[in-house]
C-alpha positions as CSV (number, residue, x, y, z in Angstrom):
1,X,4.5,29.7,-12.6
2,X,2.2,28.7,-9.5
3,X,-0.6,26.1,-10.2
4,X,-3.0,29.1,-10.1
5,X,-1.4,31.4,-12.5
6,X,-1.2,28.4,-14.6
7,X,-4.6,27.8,-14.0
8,X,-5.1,31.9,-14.9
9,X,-3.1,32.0,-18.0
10,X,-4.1,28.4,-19.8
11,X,-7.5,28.2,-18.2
12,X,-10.8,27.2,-17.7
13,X,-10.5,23.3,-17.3
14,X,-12.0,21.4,-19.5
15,X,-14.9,19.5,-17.0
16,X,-16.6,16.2,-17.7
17,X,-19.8,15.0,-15.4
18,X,-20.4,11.6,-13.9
19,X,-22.5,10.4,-11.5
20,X,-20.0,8.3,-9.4
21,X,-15.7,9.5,-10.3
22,X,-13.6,7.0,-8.9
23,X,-10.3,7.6,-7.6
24,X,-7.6,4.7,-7.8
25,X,-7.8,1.7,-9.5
26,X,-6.9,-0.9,-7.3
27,X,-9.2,-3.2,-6.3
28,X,-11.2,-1.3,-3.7
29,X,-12.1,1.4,-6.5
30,X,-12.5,-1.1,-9.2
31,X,-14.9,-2.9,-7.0
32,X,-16.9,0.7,-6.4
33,X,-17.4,0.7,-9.9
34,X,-18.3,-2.7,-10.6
35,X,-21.3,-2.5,-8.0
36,X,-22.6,0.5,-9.1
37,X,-23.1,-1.1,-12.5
38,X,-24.0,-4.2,-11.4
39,X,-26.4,-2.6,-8.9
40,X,-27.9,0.1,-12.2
41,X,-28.6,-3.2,-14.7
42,X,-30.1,-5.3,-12.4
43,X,-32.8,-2.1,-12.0
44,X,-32.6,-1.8,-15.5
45,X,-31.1,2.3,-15.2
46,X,-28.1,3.7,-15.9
47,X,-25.6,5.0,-13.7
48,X,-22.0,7.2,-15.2
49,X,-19.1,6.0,-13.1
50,X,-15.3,6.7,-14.4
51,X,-12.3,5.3,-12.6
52,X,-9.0,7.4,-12.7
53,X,-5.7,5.2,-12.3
54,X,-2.2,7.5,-11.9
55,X,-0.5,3.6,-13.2
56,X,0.2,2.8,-16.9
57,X,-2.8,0.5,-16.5
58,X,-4.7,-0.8,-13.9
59,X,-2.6,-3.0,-11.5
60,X,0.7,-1.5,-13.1
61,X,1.6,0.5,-9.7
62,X,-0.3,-2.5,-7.1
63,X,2.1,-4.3,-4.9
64,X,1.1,-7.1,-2.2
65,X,2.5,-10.5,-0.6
66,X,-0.6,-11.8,-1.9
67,X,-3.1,-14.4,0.2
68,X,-6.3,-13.8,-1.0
69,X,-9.2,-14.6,0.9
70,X,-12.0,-14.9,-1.9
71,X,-15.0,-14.0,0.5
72,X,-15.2,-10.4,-0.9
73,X,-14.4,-11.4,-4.6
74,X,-17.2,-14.1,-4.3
75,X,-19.9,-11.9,-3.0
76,X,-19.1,-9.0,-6.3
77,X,-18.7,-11.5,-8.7
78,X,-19.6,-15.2,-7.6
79,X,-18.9,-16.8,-11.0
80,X,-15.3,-15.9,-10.8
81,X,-13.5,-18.9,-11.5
82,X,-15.4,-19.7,-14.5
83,X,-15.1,-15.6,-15.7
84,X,-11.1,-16.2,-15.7
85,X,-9.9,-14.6,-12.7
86,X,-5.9,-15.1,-11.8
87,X,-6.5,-16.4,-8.0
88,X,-4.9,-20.4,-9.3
89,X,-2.9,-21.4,-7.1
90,X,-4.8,-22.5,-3.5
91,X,-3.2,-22.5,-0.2
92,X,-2.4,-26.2,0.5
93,X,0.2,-25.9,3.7
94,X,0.7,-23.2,6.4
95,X,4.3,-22.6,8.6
96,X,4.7,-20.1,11.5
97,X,8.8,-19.9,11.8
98,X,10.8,-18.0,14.4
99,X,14.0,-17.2,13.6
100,X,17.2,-16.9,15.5
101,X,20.3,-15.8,13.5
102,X,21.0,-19.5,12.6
103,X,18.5,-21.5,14.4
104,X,14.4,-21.2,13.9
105,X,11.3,-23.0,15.6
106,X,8.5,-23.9,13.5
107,X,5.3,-23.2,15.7
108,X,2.8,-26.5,15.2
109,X,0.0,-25.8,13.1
110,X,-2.7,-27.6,15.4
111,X,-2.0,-24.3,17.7
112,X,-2.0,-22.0,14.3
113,X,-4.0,-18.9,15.6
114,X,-7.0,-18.7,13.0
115,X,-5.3,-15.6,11.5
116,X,-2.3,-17.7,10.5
117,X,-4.5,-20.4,8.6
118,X,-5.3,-20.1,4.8
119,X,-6.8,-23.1,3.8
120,X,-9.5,-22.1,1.5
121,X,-7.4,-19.0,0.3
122,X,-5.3,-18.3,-2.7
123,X,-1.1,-17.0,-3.4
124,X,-1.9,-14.4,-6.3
125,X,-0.4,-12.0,-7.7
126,X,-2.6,-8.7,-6.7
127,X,-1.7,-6.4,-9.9
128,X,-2.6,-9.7,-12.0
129,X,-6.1,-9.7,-10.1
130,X,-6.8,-6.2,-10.8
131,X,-6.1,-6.2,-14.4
132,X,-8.8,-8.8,-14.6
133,X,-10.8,-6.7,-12.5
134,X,-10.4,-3.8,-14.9
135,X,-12.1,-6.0,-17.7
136,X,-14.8,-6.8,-15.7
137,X,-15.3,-3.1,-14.6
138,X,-15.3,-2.3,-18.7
139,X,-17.5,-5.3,-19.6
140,X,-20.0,-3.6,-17.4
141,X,-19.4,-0.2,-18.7
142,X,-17.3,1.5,-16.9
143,X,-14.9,4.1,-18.1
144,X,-11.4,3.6,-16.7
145,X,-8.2,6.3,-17.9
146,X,-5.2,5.2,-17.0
147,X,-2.2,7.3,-17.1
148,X,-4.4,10.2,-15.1
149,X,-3.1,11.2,-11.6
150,X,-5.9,12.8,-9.7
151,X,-3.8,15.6,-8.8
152,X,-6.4,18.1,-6.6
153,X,-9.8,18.0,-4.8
154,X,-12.4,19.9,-6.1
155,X,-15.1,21.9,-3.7
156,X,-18.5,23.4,-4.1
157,X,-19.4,26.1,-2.5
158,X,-20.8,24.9,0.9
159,X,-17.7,22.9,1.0
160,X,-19.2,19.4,-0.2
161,X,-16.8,17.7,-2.8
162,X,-17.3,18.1,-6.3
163,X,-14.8,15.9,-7.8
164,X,-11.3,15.9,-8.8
165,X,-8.6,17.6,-11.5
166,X,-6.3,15.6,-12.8
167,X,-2.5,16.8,-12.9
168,X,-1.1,19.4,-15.4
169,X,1.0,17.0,-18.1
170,X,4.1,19.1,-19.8
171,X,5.3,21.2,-17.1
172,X,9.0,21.5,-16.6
173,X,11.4,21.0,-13.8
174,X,11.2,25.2,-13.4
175,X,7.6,25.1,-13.5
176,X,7.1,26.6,-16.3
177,X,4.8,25.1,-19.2
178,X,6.6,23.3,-22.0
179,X,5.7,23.4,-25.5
180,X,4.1,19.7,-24.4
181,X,1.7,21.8,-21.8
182,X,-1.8,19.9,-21.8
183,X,-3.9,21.3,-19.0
184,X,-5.8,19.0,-16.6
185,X,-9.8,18.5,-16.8
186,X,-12.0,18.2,-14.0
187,X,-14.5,15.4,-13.4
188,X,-17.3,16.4,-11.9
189,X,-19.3,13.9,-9.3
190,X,-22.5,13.9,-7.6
191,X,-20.2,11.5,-5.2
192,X,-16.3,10.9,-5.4
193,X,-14.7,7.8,-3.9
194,X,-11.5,7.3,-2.9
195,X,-9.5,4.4,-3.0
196,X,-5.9,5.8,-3.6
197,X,-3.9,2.8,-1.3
198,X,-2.3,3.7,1.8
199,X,-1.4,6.8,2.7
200,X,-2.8,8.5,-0.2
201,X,-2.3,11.7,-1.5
202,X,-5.6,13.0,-2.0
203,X,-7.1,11.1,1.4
204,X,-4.8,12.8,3.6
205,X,-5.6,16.0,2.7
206,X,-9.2,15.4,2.9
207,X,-8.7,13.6,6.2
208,X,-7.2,16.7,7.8
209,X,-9.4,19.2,5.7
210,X,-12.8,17.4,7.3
211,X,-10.8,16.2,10.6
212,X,-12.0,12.8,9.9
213,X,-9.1,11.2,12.6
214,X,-10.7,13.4,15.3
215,X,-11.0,10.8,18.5
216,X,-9.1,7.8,16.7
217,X,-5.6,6.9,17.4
218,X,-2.7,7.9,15.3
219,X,-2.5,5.4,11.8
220,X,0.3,3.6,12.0
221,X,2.0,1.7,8.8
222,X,4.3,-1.0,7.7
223,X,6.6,-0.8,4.7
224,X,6.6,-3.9,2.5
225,X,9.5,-5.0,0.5
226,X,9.1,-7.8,-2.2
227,X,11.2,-9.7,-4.5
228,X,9.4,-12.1,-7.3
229,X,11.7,-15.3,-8.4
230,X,11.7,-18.1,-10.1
231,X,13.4,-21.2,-8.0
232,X,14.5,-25.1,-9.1
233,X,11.1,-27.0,-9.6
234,X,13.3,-30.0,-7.0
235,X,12.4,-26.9,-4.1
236,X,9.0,-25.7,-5.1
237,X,6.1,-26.6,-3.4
238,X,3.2,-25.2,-4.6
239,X,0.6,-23.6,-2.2
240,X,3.2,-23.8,0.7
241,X,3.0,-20.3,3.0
242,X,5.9,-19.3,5.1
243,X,5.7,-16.9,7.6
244,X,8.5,-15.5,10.0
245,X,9.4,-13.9,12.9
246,X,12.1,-12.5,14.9
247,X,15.5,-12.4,13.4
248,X,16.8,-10.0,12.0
249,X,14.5,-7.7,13.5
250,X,15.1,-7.4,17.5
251,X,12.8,-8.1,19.9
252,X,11.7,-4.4,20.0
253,X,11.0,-3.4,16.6
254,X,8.0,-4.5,14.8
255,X,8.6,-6.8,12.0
256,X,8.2,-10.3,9.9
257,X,8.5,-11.4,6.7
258,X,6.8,-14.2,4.2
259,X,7.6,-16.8,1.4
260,X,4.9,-18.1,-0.9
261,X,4.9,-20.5,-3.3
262,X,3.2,-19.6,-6.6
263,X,2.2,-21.8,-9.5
264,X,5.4,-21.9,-12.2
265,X,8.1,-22.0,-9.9
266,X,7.5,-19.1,-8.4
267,X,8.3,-17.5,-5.1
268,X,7.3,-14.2,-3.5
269,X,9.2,-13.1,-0.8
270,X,8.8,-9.9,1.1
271,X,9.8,-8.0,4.6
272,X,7.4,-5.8,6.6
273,X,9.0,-3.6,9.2
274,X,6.8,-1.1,11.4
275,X,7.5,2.3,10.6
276,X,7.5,2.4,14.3
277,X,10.5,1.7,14.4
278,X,13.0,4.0,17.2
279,X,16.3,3.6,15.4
280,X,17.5,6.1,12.6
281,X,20.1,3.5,11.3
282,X,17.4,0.7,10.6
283,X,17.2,0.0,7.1
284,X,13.8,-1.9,6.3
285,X,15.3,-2.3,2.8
286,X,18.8,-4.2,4.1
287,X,17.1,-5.8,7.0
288,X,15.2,-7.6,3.8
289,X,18.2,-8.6,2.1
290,X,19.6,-9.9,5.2
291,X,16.3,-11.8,5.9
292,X,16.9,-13.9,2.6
293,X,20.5,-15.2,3.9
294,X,18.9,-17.1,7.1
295,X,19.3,-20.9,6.6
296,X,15.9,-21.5,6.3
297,X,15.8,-18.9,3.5
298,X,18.6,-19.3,1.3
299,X,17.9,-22.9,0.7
300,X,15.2,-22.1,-1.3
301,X,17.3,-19.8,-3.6
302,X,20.9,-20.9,-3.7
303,X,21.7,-23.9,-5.9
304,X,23.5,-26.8,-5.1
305,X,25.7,-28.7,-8.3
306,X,26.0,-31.9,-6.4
307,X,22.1,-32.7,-6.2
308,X,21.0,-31.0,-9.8
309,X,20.1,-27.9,-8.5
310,X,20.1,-24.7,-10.3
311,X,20.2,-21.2,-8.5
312,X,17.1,-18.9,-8.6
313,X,16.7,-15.9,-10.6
314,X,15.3,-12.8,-9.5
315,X,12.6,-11.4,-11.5
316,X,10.5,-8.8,-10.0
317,X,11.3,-5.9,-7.3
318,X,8.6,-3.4,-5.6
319,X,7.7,-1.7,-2.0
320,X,4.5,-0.6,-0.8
321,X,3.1,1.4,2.6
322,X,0.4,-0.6,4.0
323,X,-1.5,0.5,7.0
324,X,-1.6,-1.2,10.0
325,X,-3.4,0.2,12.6
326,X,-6.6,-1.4,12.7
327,X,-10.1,-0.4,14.0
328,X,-8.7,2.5,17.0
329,X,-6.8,4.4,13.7
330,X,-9.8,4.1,11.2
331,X,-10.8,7.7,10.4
332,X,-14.6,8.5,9.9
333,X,-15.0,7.3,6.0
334,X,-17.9,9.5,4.8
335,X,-17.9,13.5,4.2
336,X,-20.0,15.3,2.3
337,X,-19.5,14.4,-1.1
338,X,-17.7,11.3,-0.6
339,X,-16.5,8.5,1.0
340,X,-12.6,6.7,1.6
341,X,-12.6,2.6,0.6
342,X,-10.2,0.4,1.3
343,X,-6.5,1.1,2.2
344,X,-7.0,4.7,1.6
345,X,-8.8,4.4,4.9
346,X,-7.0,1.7,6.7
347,X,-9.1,-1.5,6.4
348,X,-6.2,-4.0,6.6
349,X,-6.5,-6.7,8.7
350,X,-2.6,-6.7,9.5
351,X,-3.1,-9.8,11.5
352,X,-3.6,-11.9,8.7
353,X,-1.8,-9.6,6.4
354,X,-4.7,-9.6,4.1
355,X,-6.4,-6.2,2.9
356,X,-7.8,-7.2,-1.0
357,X,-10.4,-8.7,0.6
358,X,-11.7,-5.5,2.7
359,X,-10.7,-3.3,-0.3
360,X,-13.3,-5.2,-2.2
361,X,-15.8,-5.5,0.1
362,X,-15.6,-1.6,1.5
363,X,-15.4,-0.6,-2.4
364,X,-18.9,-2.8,-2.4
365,X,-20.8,-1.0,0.7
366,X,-19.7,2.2,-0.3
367,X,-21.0,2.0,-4.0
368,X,-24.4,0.4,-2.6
369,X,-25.0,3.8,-0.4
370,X,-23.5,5.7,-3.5
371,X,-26.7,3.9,-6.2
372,X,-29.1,4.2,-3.5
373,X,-28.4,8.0,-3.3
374,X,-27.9,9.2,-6.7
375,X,-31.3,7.1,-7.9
376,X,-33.4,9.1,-4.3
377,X,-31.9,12.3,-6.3
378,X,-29.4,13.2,-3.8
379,X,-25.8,14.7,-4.3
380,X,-22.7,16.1,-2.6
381,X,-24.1,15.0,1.1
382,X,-22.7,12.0,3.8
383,X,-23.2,8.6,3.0
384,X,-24.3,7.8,6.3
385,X,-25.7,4.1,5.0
386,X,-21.9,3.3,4.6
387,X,-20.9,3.2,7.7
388,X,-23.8,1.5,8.6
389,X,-23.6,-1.0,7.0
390,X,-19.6,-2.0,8.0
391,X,-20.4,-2.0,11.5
392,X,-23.2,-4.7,10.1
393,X,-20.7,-6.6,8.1
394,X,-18.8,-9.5,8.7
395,X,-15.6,-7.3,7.8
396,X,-16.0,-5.2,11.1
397,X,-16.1,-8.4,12.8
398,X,-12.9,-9.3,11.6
399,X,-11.6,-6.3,11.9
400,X,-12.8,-6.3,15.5
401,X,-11.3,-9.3,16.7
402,X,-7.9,-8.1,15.3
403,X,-7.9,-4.7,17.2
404,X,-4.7,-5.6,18.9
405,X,-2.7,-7.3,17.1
406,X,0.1,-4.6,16.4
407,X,-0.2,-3.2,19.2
408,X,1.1,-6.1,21.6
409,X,4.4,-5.5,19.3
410,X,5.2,-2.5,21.5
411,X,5.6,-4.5,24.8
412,X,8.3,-6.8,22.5
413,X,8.1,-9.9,20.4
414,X,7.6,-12.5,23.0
415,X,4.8,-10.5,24.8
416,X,3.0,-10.0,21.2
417,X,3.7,-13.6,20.6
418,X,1.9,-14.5,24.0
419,X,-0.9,-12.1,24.3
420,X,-2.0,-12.8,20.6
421,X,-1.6,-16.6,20.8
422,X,-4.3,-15.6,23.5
423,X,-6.8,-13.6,21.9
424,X,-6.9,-15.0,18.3
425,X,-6.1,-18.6,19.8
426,X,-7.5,-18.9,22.9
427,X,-10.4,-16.1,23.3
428,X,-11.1,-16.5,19.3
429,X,-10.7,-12.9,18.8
430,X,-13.8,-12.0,21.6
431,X,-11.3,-9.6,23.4
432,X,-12.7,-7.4,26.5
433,X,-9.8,-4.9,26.1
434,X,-8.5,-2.1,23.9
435,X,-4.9,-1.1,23.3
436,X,-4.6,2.6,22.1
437,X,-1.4,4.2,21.1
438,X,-1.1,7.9,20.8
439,X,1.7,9.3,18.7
440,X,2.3,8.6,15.0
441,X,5.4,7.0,13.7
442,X,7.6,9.5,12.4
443,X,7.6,10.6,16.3
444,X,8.5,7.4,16.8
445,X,12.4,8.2,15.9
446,X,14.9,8.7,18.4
447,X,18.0,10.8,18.2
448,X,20.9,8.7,16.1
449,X,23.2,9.9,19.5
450,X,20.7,7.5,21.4
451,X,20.7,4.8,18.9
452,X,23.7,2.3,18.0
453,X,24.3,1.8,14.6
454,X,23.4,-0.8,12.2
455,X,26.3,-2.2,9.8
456,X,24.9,-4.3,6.8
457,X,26.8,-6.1,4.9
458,X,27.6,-5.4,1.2
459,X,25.3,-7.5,-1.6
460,X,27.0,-10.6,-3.1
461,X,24.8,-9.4,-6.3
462,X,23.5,-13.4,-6.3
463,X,21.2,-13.6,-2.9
464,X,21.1,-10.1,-2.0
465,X,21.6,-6.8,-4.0
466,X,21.9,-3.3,-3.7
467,X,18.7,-0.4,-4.4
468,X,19.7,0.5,-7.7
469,X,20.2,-2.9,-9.6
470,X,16.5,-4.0,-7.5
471,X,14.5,-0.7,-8.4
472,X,16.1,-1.1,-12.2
473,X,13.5,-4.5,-12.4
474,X,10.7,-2.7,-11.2
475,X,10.4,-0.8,-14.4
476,X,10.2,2.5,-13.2
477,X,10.2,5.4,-14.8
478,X,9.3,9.4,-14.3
479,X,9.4,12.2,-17.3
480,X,12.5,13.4,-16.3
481,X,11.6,17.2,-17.0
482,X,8.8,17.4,-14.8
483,X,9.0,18.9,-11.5
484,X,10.0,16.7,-8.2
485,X,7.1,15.2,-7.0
486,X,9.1,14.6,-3.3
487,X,8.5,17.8,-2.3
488,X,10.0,20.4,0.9
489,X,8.3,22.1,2.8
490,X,11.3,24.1,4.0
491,X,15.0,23.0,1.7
492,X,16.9,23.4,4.8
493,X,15.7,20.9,7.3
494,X,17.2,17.7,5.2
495,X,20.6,18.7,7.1
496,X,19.9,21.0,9.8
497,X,17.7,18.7,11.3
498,X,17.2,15.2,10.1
499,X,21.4,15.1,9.4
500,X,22.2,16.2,12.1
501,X,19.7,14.9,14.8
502,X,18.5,11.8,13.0
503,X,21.8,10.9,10.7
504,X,19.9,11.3,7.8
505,X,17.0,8.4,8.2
506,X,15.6,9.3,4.9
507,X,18.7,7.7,3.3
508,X,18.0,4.6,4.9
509,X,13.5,3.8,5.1
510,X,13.4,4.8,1.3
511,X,13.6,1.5,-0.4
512,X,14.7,2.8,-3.9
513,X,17.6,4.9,-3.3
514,X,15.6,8.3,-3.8
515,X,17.3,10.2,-1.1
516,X,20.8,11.1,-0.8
517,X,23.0,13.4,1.2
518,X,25.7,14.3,-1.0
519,X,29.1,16.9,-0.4
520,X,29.1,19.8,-2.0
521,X,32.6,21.1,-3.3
522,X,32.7,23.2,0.1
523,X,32.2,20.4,2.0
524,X,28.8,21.0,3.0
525,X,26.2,18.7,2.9
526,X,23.0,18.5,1.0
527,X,20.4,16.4,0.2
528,X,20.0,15.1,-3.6
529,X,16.0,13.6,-4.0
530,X,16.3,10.7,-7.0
531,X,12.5,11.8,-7.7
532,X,13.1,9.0,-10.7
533,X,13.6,6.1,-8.8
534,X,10.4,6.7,-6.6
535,X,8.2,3.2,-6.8
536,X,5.7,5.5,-4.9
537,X,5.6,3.1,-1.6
538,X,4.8,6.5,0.7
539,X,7.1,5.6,3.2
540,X,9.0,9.1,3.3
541,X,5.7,10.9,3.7
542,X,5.3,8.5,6.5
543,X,8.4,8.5,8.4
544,X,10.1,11.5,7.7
545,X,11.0,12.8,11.7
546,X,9.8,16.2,11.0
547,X,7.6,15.4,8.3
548,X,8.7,18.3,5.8
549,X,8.7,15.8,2.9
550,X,5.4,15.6,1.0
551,X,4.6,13.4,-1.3
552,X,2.5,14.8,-4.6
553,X,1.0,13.5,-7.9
554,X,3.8,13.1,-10.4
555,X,2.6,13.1,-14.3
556,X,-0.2,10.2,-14.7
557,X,1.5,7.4,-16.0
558,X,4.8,7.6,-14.3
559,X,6.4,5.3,-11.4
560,X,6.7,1.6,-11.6
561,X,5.0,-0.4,-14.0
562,X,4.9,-3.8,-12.0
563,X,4.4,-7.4,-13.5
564,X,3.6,-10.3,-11.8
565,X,3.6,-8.4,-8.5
């Protein structure tokens, strides 16, 4: 049955009405709904805001490297520390490494461009954060169900948004209802916020519905792999931050990866290629594992008997999309009944690799124009004091001096290396020019009969390790009966097109082994989608060359459920 004749058959919706619904709770949408009841007790009124999470809980599907710059979290809550929140261990050393196969060069930190520095800042783990952020956001009131995907937009009339339905739960892999069938409700908004992450699913269709990219330049994204471990105390240093660049990547592809020392032994390691990238053989997952076996890497984790020092054990696996594109690729963030917060819009500063602190502090501006309205009596229109008051913030100003960043990478590494030394070094970020690109990533790909392939050596299992055995430790899990939620626009392109043009990319930039082009017993090829192994990182929506694959809501409550992340 279609979604309609579902709708038809099982209908109407059962529909609930807030003042503010909330969708995503990460900590740009937790940090709408903290405002708005911060902003409704200091007045003494009441405001009705509910925040829909598609993870287990909140923080259960939130993946990051993570420095976090407190500014944001300061100005929301500026008692903080003493209120319990996770950000414990502070930045106490900063190293910029370029690496050569075997060799590397540490750049000298008294020539550190700003954007590299973190003294004052914090190695967290995000998804911890947010948790605590959730039971601030219900200390205050607000209502947060997790386990519900917001599955569709919802529209008045004059086209305005109304609010969002959640997804269908119960409906098998034929589409049909089972006899677990529970129909979705709507929630009903006089504004809806978005604050889905990167490329989310409900933000880019409401992007293209109200043309909100017209005039910017093409988003562009990174993909972000991450391994948690736990090393030999004799090789931690706590608050240390490594950042590198260079090998493995070459000097054309867009890439660099970090280290950071946690409290309790802990490391966080992860890889960020540009989905940029021209080559269908890359592999941002492999180019990872081969990261971790540079000298400068493996030192960390291997042991060593002779001088007492035990090996490190892996504990935690995850991917995430982030975006990357800056101030030329942010969309307009208002439309009439709502308004896009954080990563959903593309607020990361990818120069410092930080976006928390934006989510937080968009999340913050957007609920402030969201009170003001709904207490003048006004519903389902622009809030144009939103963008106002970015362009008034310090966020655009750091979002401002950061314009280029990424795209310098396109003129290769030591060009990028050069011309950003200048502007964030020398200039301070004041910058008289603007880069622009003007083609989005999955265009990006060349033809694989261009292109020289890309052998990677097999895991040893100890250092590096295959999908599977990673995506296994990053608890994830899909209702099995449900339909794919990696969808095709058209079942044949997969091999008459992205096979044979491309070699099958989609094989390769999904980091847990959800696409695979199998034989058939005539010989022919097909491609088998693993929907269960998804960690919902976005990068096929992203990437894929002809961009037939979309990604959908699966049942709330499904994909990873991350810890310590």
């Amino acid at each position: 049955m279609t979604h309609d004749e579902i709708l038809a058959q099982y209908g109407p919706r059962e529909a609930m009405e807030y003042d503010v619904v909330v969708v995503g709770g990460g900590p740009g949408g937790l940090a709408t709904a903290i405002r708005l009841k911060q902003l409704a007790a200091a007045e003494g009124k009441d405001i009705s805001v509910v925040v829909l999470e598609k993870g287990s809980e909140p923080g259960a599907h939130i993946l990051s490297g993570a420095i976090m710059d407190p500014r944001a979290l300061t100005e929301l809550i500026p008692d903080w520390k003493a209120k319990g929140a996770p950000l414990n261990q502070p930045v106490t050393d900063d190293a910029m490494v370029f690496l050569g196969e075997k060799a590397s060069f540490r750049t000298p930190n008294m020539v550190l461009p700003p954007c590299f520095q973190n003294h004052g800042n914090y190695i967290v783990s995000l998804g911890n954060v947010v948790r605590w952020l959730g039971t601030q956001a219900e200390a205050l009131g607000v209502e947060i169900f997790p386990g519900f995907a917001a599955a569709e937009v919802l529209y008045n009339d004059d086209g305005s948004v109304k609010g969002v339905a959640t997804g269908n739960m119960g409906v098998g892999k034929d589409g049909e209802p089972t006899g677990e069938f529970q129909l979705g409700m709507e929630l009903h908004a006089k504004y809806t916020v978005f604050a889905e992450g990167a490329r989310g699913h409900l933000g880019r269709q409401l992007i293209a519905k109200f043309n909100l990219a017209e005039g910017k330049d093409p988003q562009t994204y990174g993909l972000g792999v991450k391994e948690v471990w736990e090393i030999d105390p004799k090789r931690h240093q706590p608050g240390f931050v490594l950042h590198t660049a260079g090998w493995p990547m070459d000097a054309d592809t867009y890439g660099g990866a970090f280290l950071y020392h946690m409290e309790d032994n802990k490391v966080t390691l992860g890889f960020i290629t540009g989905l940029d990238y021209s080559n269908p053989y890359l592999s941002p997952f492999e180019e990872f594992q081969r990261w971790k076996t540079h000298p400068n890497i493996r030192w960390y984790l291997e042991g060593d008997a002779d001088k007492g020092i035990k090996p490190a054990k892996r504990l935690g696996y995850g991917a995430r999309a982030i975006t990357a594109g800056g101030l030329q690729s942010l969309p307009k963030f208002v439309f009439p009944g709502g308004a896009l917060v954080g990563c959903e819009a593309g607020f990361l500063n990818v120069s410092r690799i930080k976006g928390s602190h934006a989510a937080i502090k968009t999340g913050m501006l957007a609920a402030e124009a969201a009170y003001a309205a709904v207490q003048a009596g006004r519903q389902h229109d622009e809030l144009a004091a939103y963008p106002e008051a970015f362009e008034k913030s310090w966020l655009y100003t750091e979002l401002n001096k950061a314009r280029n960043f990424k795209a310098w990478f396109k003129k290769g590494l030591a060009v990028a290396t050069l011309m950003n030394g200048v502007e964030q070094f020398v200039l301070r970020g004041h910058v008289p020019w603007t880069l622009h690109r003007d083609k989005p990533d999955h265009a990006a790909l060349k033809p694989a009969a261009e292109c020289k392939p890309i052998v990677y050596p097999k895991p040893d299992g100890k250092l590096t390790f295959d999908r599977l055995s990673s995506v296994f430790i990053s608890n994830t899990n899909h209702n099995e009966h449900q339909p794919a939620h990696l969808t095709l626009k058209d079942a044949s392109v997969p091999v008459n097109v992205n096979l044979a043009k491309y070699a099958g990319p989609e094989s390769r930039y999904c980091p847990a082994g959800v696409y695979e082009f199998v034989k058939n017993e005539d010989n022919t090829d097909r491609l088998q989608i693993n929907a269960q192994n998804c960690v919902h990182c976005k990068t096929c929506d992203i990437k894929d060359p002809t961009q037939n694959i979309v990604w959908v809501t699966p049942e709330g409550g499904g994909g990873p459920n991350y810890v310590g992340m």
